[in-house]
C-alpha positions as CSV (number, residue, x, y, z in Angstrom):
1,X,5.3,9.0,10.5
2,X,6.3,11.4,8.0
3,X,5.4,9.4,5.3
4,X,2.2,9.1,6.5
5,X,1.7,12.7,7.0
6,X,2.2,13.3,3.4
7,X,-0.1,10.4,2.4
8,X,-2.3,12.4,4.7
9,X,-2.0,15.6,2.5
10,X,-2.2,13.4,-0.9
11,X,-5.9,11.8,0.5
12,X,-7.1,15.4,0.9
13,X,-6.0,16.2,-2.2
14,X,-8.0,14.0,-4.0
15,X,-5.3,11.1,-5.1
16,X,-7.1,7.9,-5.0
17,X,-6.9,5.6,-2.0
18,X,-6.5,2.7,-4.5
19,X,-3.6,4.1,-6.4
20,X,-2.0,4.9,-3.2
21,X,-2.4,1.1,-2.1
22,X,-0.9,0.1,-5.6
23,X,1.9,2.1,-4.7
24,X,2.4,0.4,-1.4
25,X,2.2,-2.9,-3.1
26,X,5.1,-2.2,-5.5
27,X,7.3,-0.9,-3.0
28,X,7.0,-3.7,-1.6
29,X,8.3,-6.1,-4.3
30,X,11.2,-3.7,-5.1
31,X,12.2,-4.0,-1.5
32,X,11.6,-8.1,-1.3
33,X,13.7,-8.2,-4.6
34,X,16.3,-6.1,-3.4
35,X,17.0,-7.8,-0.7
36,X,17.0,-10.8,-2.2
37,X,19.3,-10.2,-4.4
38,X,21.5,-8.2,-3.5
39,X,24.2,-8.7,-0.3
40,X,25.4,-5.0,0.2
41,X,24.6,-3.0,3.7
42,X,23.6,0.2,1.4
43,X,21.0,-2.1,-0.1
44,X,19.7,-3.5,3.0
45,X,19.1,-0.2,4.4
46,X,17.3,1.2,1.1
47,X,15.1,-1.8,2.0
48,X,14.2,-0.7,5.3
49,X,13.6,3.0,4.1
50,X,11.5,1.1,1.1
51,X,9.7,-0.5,4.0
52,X,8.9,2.6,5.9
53,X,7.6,4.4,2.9
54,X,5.2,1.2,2.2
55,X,4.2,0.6,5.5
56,X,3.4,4.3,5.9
57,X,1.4,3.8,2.6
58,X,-0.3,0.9,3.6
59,X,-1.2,2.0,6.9
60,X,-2.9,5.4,6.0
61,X,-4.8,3.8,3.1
62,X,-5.9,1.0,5.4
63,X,-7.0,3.7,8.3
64,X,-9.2,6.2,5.4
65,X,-10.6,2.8,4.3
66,X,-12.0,1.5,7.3
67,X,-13.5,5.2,8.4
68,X,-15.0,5.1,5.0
69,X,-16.8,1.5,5.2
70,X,-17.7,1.9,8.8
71,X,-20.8,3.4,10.0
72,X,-20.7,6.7,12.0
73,X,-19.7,6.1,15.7
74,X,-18.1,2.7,14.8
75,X,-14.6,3.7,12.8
76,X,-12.7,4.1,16.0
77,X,-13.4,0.7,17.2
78,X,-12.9,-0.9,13.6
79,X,-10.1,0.9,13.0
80,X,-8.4,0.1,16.7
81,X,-9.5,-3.6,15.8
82,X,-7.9,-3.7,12.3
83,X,-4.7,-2.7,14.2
84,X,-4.8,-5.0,16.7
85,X,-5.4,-7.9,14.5
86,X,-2.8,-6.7,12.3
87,X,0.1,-5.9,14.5
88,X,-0.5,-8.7,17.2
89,X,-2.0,-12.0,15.5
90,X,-0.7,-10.7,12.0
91,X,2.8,-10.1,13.6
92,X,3.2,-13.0,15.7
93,X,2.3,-15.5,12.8
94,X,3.8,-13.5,10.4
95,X,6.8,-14.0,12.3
96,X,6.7,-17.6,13.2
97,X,5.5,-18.3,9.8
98,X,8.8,-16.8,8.5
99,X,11.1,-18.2,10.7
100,X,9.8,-21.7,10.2
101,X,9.9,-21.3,6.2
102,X,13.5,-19.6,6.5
103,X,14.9,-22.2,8.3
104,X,13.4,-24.7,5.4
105,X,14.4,-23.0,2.5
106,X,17.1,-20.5,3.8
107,X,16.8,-16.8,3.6
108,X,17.2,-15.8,0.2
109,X,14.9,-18.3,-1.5
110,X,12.2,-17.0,1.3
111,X,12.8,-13.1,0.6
112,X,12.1,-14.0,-3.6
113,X,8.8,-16.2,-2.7
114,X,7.9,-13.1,-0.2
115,X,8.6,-10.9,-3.0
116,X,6.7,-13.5,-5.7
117,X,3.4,-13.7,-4.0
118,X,3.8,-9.3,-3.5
119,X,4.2,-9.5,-7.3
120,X,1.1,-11.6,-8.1
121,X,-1.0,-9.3,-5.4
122,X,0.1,-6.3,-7.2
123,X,-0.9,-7.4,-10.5
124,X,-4.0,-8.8,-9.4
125,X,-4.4,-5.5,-7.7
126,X,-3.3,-3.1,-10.9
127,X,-6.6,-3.6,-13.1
128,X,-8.1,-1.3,-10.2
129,X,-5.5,1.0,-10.1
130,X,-5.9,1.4,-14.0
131,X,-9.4,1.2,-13.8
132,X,-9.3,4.3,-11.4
133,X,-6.6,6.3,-13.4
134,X,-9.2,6.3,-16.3
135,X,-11.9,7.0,-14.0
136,X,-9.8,10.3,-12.8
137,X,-9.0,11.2,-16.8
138,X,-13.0,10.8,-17.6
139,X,-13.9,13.0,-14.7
140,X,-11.3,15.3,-15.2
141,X,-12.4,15.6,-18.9
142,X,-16.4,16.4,-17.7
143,X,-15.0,18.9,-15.4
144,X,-12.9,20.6,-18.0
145,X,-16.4,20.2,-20.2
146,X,-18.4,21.3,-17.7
147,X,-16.3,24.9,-17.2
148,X,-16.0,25.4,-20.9
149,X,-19.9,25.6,-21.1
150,X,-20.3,27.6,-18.2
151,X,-17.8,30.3,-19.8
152,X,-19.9,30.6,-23.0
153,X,-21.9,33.3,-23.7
């Protein structure tokens, strides 16, 4: 909750939902990795904390989304429909789907293919994220521009 709170404060600051979303992703590879590869209760819990902080992330982003793409009078119900989807249908296959696949491979060669297929999202996803930090630099420049010209004479 906290964590999203301060994603809250970020979004109204101006930091871009798709960097934030980047974020998320890579938070959650460190954490698949981690526990992957590592068998240490002070790592385990560093996971979970790794997995608030993302899910926090990932759930604020996905909620400013939604109200953005949505017309007016509609966001509640997409956004209440999102999380349903997600945390019953998502949840109940994502959990049966793991269970079945850890009890085929075992645990650790299931936490590194979770953490693989985070890995290839997040590079798939990091050409936007780039694309948007040059975006921010180029409209930070024209704003800069834009004040210099308005304090000459």
């Amino acid at each position: 909750m906290l964590v999203m709170l301060w994603v809250s404060r970020l979004v109204v600051r101006g930091v871009r939902m798709e960097r934030l979303f980047g974020t998320a992703l890579a938070i959650f590879v460190v954490r698949f990795f981690l526990l992957a590869a590592v068998n240490n209760l002070w790592v385990i819990l560093a996971g979970q904390v790794l997995l608030s902080v993302g899910f926090g992330l990932q759930v604020r982003v996905h909620t400013q989304y939604l109200s953005q793409i949505t017309p007016e009078g509609y966001q509640g119900t997409a956004i209440l429909l999102c999380a349903s989807v997600a945390s019953g249908l998502g949840a109940m296959l994502g959990n049966y789907c793991g269970g079945e696949m850890i009890e085929q491979m075992g645990t650790q060669p299931y936490l590194y293919l979770c953490a693989a297929v985070l890995l290839v999202g997040f590079l798939l996803f990091l050409p936007t994220v780039l694309s948007v930090r040059r975006q921010e630099k180029e409209e930070a420049a024209r704003f800069l521009l834009r004040q210099l010209e308005e304090e000459r004479p």
